[in-house]
N, C-alpha and C positions, 0 to 999 in steps of 0.2 A: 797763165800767170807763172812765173817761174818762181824760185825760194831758193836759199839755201841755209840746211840749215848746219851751222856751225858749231865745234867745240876746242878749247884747247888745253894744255895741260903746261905747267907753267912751273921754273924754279921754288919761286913763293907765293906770297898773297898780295905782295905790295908794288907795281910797277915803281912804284918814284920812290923807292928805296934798291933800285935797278935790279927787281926780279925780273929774268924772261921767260917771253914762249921758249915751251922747249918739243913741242908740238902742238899739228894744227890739221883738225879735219871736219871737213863739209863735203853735204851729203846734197844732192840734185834733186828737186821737187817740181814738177812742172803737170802745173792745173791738179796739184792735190797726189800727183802720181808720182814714185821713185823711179828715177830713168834707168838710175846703174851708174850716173857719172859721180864720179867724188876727186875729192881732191884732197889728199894726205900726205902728210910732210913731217919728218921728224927734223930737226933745228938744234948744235950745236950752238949753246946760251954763251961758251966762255968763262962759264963764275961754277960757283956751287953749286947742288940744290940746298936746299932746307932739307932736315931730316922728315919733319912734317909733311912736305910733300914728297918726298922719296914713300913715304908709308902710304900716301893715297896711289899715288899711280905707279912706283917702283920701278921706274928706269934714270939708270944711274949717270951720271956727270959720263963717266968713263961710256957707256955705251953710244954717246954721242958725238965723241972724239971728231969721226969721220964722217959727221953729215954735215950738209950747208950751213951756212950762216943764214938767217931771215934776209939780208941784202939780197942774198942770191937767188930768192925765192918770191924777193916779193912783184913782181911784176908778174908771173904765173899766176900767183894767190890773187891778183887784184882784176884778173885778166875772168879770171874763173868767177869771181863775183859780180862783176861788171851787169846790171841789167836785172839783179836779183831782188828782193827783198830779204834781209838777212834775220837768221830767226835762231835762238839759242837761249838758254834755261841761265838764268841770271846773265844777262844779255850785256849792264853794265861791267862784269869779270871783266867777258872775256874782251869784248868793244875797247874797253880801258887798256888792256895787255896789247891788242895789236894798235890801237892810237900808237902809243909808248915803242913800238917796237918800226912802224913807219917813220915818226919820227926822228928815231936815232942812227935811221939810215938816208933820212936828208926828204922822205916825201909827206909831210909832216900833212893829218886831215883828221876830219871830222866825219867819221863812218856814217854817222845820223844824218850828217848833213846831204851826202851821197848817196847813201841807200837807205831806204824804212826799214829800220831796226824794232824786230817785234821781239819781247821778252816774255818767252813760257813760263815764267816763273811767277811775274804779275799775273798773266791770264791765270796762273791757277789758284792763284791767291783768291781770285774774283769771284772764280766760279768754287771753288774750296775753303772759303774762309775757317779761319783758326783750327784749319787742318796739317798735317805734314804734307811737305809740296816738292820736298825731294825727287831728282830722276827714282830713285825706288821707289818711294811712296806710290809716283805717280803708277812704277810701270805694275803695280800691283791693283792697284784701284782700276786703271785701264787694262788689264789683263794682258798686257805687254811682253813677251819672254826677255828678261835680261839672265837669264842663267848664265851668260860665261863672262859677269859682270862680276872678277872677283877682284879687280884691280880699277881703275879708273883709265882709261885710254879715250882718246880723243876723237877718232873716225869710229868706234868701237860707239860709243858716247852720241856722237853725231847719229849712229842707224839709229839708237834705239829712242832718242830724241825725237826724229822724226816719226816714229811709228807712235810716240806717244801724243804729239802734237795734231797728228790726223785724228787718234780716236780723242781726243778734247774737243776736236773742233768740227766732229763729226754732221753735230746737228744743227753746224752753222746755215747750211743751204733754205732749211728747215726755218730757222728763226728771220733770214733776211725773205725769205717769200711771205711769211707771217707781218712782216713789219711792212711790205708793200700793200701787202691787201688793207691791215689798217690807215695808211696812206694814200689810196687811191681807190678803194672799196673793192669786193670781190669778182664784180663783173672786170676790171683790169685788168687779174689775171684768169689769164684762161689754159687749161690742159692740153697738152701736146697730143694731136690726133694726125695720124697718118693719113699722106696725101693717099688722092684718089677714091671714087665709090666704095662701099662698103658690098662688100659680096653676100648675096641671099642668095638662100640655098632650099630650093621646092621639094617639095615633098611629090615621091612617088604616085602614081595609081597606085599602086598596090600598098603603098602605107596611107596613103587615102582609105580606103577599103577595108583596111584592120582597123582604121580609126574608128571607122561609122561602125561597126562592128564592135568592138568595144562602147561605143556611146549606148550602145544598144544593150549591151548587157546590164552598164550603171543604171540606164534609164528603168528596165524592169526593176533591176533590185532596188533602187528607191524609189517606188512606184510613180513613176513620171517628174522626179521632182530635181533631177538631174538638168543643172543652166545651158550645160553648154551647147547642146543642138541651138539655145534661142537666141546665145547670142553671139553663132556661128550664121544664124540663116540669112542677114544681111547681105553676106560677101557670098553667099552662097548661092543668091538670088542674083546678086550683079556678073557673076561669072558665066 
């Protein structure tokens, strides 16, 4: 199963008040595992920021001067998600910001409708209620390192997203085998045993020989009362 899980970082709060991305990063998940591929992108927006948002993630109008526009970027971006399930910590943000931002370069879509849009934000709602459900919150509850989270950044955002997302969901494998056995009872599932005979491994003459030797000593000190000569002498007799 692939993923990815995405974040972005944005003029304002309000797309249809024409805030934009003003970065975008996602992180590569495949069957639960980080590959190492990502895809990062900083985006000259054209307008202001907000000073609000200048205060969360602190890169400024001017240091974007000379990067793409989203137009230039978005056929890579959609190229890179294509085939994923997309997954990000209040999922409607950032989904709403790139809707708005496809859109206004002419390839106007419905993210949900294309890919399953999973939001860590609900999940931890679910499994944390009337708790703080912050990426902080979480990466402290999950024992997450965000130390050089002094700013807000997006592929920065996106690692540590994903490492909080795996330990949430850690003991999914756990609960959907649990939900099998009470759907089909516990003979349906069965344990993974490696192919091929099981190797047995005989014992010595000579640890034969210390053994009856030792039986022999138990047997005097608990004056005959020692089992296992009796109910050894069966196979003892057949051999």
């Amino acid at each position: 199963m692939r993923q990815i899980v995405l974040d972005t970082e944005t003029t304002g709060l309000e797309p249809s008040l024409g805030h934009r991305v003003i970065e975008i990063g996602c992180v590569e998940l495949v069957n639960r595992r980080v590959t190492g591929r990502t895809f990062h992108q900083y985006l000259n927006p054209e307008r202001d920021i907000d000073a609000g948002a200048l205060a969360v993630h602190g890169i400024s109008r001017e240091s974007l001067a000379h990067q793409p526009r989203f137009v230039e970027i978005a056929d890579a971006l959609l190229e890179f998600l294509e085939g994923a399930e997309l997954v990000a910590h209040n999922a409607p943000f950032d989904v709403g910001f790139l809707e708005a931002e496809l859109e206004r370069c002419g390839r106007p879509m419905k993210l949900a409708e294309r890919w399953h849009v999973l939001d860590t934000l609900g999940l931890a709602r679910e499994l944390h209620p009337g708790q703080r459900n912050n990426l902080d919150a979480l990466c402290k509850r999950y024992n997450v390192d965000n130390a050089g989270r002094e700013l807000h950044g997006a592929l920065l955002d996106a690692r540590i997203l994903a490492d909080v997302y795996l330990a949430m969901t850690g003991g999914q494998a756990a609960l959907e085998l649990a939900a099998l056995e009470r759907e089909a009872g516990p003979s349906a599932v069965q344990p993974t045993r490696s192919a091929g005979p099981l190797k047995v491994l005989v014992a010595s003459g000579a640890e034969l020989q210390a053994h009856e030797q030792m039986l022999a000593v138990i047997g005097k000190a608990s004056g005959g009362k020692c089992l296992w000569p009796a109910a050894s002498a069966p196979s003892e007799r057949s051999s």
